[in-house]
C-alpha positions as CSV (number, residue, x, y, z in Angstrom):
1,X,78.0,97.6,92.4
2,X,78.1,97.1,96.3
3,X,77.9,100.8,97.9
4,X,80.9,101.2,100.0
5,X,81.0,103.9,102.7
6,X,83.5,106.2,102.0
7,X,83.7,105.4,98.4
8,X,83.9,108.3,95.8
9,X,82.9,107.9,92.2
10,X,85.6,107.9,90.1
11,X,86.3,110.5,87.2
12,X,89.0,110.9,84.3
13,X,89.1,114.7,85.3
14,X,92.4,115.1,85.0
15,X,92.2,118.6,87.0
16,X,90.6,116.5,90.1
17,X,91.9,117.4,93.3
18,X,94.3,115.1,95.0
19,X,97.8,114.0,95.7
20,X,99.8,111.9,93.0
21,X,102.2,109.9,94.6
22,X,103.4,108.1,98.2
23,X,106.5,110.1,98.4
24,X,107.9,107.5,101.2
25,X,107.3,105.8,104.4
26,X,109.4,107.0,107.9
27,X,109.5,104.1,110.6
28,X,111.3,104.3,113.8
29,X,113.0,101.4,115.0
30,X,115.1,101.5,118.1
31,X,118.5,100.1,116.8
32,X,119.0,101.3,113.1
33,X,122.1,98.4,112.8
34,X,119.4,95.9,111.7
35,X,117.5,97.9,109.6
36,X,120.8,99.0,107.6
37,X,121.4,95.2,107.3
38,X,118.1,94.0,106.8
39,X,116.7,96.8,103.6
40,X,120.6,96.0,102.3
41,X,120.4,92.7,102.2
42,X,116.7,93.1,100.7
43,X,118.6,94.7,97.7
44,X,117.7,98.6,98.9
45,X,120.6,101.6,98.6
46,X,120.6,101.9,102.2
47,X,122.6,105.4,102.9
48,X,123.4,106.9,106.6
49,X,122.8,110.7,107.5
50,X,123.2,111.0,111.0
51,X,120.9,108.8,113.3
52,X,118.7,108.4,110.1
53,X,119.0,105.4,106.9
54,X,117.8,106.7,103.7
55,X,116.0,103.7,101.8
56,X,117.0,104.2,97.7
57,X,116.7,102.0,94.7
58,X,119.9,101.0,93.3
59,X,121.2,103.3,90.5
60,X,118.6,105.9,91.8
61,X,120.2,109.1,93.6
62,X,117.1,111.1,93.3
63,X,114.4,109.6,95.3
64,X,114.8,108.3,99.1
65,X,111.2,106.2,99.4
66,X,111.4,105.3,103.0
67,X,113.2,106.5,106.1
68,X,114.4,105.2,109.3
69,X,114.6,107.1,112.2
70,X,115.9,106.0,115.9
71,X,113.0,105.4,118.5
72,X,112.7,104.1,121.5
73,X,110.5,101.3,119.8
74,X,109.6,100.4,116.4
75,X,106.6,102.2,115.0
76,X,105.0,103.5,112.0
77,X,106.3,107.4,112.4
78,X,104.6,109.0,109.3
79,X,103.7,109.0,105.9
80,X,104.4,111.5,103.4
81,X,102.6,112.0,100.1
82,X,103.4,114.1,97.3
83,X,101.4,116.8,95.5
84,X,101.7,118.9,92.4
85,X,102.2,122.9,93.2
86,X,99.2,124.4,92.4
87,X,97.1,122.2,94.5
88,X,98.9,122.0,97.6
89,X,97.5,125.1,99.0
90,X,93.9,124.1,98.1
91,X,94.3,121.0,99.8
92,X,95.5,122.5,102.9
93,X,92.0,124.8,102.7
94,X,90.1,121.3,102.0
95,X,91.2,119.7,104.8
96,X,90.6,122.7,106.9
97,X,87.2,122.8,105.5
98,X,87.0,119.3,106.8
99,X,88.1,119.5,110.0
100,X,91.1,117.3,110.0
101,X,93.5,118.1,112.8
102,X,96.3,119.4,111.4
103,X,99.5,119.8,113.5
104,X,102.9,120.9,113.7
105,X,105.7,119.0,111.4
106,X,107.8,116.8,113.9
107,X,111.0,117.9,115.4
108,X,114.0,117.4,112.6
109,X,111.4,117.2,109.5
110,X,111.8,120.1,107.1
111,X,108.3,120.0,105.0
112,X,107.3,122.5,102.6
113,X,103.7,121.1,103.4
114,X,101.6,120.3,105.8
115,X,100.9,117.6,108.2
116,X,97.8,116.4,109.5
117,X,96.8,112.9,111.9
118,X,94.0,110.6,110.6
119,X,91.6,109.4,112.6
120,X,94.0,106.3,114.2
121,X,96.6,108.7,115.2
122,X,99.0,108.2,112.3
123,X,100.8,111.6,111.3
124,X,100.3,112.3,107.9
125,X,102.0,114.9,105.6
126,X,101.2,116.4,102.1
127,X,103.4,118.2,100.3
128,X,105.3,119.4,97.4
129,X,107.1,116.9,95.6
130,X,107.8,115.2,91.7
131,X,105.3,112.5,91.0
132,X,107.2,109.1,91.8
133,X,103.8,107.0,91.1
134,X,104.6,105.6,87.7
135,X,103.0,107.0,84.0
136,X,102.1,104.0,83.1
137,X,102.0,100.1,84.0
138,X,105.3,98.5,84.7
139,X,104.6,95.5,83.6
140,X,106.8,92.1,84.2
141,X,108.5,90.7,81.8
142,X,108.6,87.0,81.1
143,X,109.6,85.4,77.7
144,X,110.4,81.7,77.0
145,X,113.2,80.3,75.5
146,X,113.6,79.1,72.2
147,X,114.6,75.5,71.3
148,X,117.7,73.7,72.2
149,X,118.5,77.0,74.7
150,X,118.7,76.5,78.4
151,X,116.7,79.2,80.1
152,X,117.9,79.1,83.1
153,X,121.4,80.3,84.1
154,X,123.3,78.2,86.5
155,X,122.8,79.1,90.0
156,X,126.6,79.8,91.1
157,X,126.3,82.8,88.0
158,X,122.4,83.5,89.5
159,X,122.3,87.6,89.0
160,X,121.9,90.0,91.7
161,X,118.5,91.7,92.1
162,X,117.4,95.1,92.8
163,X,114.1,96.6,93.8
164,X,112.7,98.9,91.3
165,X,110.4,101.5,93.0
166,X,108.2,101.2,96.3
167,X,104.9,100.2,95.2
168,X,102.7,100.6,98.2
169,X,102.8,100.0,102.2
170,X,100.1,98.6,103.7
171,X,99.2,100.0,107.4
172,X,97.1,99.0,110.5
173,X,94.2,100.9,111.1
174,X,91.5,101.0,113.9
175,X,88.6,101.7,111.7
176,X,88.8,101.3,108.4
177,X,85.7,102.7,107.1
178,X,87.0,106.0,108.8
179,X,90.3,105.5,107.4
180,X,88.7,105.2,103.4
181,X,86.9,108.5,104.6
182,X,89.9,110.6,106.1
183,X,92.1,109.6,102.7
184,X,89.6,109.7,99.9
185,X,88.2,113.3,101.8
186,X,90.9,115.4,102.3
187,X,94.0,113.4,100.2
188,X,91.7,112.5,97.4
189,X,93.1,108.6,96.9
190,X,90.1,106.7,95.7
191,X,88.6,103.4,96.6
192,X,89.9,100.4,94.3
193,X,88.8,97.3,96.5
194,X,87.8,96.4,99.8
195,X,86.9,93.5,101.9
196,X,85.8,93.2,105.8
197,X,89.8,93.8,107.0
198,X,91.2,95.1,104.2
199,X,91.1,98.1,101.8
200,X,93.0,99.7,98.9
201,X,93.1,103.4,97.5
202,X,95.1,104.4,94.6
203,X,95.8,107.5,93.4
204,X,93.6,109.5,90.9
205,X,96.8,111.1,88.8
206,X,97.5,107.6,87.7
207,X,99.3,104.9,90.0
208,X,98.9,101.0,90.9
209,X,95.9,99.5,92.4
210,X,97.3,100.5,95.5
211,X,100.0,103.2,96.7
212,X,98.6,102.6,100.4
213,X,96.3,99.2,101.6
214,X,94.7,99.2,105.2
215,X,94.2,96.7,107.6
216,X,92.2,96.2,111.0
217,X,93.7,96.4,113.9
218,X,93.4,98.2,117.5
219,X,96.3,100.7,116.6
220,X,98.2,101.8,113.6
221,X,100.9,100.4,113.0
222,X,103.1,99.2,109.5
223,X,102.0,95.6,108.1
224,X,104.5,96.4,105.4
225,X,106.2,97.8,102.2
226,X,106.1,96.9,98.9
227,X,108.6,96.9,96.5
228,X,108.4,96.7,92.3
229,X,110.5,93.9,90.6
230,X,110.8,93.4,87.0
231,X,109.7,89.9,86.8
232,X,108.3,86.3,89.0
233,X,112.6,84.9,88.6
234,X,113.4,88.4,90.3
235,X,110.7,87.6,93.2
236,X,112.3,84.2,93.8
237,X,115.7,85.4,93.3
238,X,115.2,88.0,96.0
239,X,113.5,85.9,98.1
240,X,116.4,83.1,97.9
241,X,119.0,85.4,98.4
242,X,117.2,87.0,101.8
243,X,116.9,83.1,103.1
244,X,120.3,82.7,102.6
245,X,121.1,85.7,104.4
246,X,119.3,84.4,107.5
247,X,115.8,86.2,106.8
248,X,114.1,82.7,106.5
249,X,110.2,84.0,108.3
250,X,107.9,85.2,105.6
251,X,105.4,84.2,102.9
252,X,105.3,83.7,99.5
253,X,105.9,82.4,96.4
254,X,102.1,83.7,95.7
255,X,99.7,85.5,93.8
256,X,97.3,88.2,95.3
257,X,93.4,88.5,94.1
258,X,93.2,92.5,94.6
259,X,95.9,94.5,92.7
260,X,97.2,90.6,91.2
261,X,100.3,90.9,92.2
262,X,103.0,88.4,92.5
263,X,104.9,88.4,95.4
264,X,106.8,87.3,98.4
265,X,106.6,88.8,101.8
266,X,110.2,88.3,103.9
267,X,109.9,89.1,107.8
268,X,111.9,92.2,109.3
269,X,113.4,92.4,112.5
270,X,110.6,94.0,114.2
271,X,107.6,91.6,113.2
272,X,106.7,93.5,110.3
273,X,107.1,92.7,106.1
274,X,108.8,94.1,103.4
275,X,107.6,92.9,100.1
276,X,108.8,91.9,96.8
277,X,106.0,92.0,94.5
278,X,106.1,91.9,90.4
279,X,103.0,93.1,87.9
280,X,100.5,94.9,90.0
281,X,97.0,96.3,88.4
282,X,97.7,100.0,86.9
283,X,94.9,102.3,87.2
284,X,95.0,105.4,84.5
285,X,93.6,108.5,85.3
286,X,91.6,108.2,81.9
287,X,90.1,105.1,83.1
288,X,87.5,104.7,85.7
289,X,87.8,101.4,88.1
290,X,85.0,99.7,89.4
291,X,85.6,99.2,93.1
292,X,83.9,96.4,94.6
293,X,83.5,95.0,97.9
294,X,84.7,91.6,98.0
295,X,84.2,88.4,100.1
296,X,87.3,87.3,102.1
297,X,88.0,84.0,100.1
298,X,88.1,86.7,97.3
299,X,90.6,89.5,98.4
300,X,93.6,87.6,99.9
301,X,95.8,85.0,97.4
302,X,94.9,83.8,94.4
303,X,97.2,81.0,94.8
304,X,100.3,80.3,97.5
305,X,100.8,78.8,100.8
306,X,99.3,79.0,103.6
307,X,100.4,82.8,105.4
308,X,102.1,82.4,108.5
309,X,100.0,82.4,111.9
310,X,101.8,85.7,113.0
311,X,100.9,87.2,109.1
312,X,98.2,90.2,110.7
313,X,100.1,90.6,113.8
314,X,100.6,94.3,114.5
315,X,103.3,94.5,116.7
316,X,102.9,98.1,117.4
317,X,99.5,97.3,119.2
């Protein structure tokens, strides 16, 4: 295997130390009137509380996996991560140890945690939450029909279709080999793959290839969020319904290398993704993966279109 700086040997410990799950994303956008149209339309339960939007899955009261929060321009505000109990106070004393700098929580940001920046800047917090990652792979479903059926339903009776969970959000970064070390050292995500631009950690209590992906860039910054379907028709249901909504810019119907995902990327009103994506790699916490460090032509699409020019844009530069 290729070493990789930053990389961490992987173990089926299950007492390991480290956090389980992305609890959710917070992004600040200046106008939160396109954002509650935009994550609706995506097929989100977009709820109001105050000047924030609380970004559910439909049917699912219990979980709010992203955030929007006025700013007085769109950024990446934070990311939160979830931890069991018992090991949220000997994170805290490992990041210490460390010498991460940890900071205040932000004004209006209740945390039974802490919160810490990486080395890009981004603000970071860690705390006590239920594991959202899933137990196990959640796995598309796909089934043909049987003789003298029509699969297909006809498009006027086309069903509606809902995210599932967040997945993962990819973010800009302005090193990424510090980035693998910051997150693997004091969150305890490991390495799954990497390229030269790109990298993904999972979790080590069981999640998908990725809960978080990085990218290069000169600041942080979101690329975008990622959100489970049940199946490809779901994808390209999704992704018809946003173009005939008016969200046209994006990319996809694809296939990624790293995590092999399916998936189609629609643009957001402030030059960044949101992503519907359908069977990505699960990695147990009984299982070791093998990460590797992969050529370029190896760690983007399998198969797909061409990505837009603007694709690795980060508009928060």
């Amino acid at each position: 295997m290729t070493a990789i700086r930053g990389y961490i040997p992987p173990t089926s410990e299950r007492s390991a130390l480290g956090v389980h799950s992305l609890d959710r994303f917070v992004l600040a956008v200046p106008d939160l009137a396109p954002a509650q149209a935009f994550y609706r339309d995506f097929g989100l339960n977009v709820q109001e509380a105050g000047n924030t939007l609380a970004l559910r899955t439909a049917g699912d009261d219990d979980h709010v996996w992203g955030t929007v929060v006025e700013g007085k321009r769109k950024r990446l505000h934070h990311l939160s991560f979830g931890c069991y109990p018992d090991d949220l106070p000997y994170l805290r004393e490992r990041a210490e140890a460390n010498g991460a700098e940890l900071v205040e929580a932000p004004a209006g940001f209740d945390s039974n945690g802490f919160w810490l920046r990486d080395p890009a800047g981004l603000l970071v917090e860690i705390k006590v939450a239920p594991k959202s990652s899933p137990a196990r792979k959640t796995a598309g479903t796909w089934s043909s029909c049987p003789e003298g059926v029509a699969g297909s339903p006809l498009r006027s009776n086309a069903p509606v279709v809902w995210p599932r969970r967040l997945s993962h959000v990819l973010v800009f970064t302005t090193d990424i080999d510090e980035a693998i070390d910051f997150y693997t050292g004091n969150l305890g995500l490991r390495l799954s793959d990497r390229s030269d631009l790109v990298a993904f950690l999972h979790g080590i209590h069981g999640s998908d290839h990725h809960i978080l992906a990085f990218a290069q860039s000169t600041a942080p910054g979101m690329h975008h969020c990622s959100w489970d379907m049940s199946s490809i028709d779901d994808i390209g249901l999704g992704a018809m319904s946003m173009a005939g909504k008016g969200h046209v810019k994006g990319w996809g119907l694809g296939r990624h290398v790293l995590g092999s995902n399916y998936f189609h990327y629609v643009q957001d009103p402030w030059g960044s993704f949101a992503e519907y994506s359908c069977d990505i790699d699960y990695i147990p916490a009984t299982r070791p993966w093998d990460a590797k460090y992969h050529e370029p032509e190896d760690s983007f699409y399998l198969w797909g279109p061409e990505p837009p020019a603007d694709f690795t844009v980060n508009r928060e530069a």
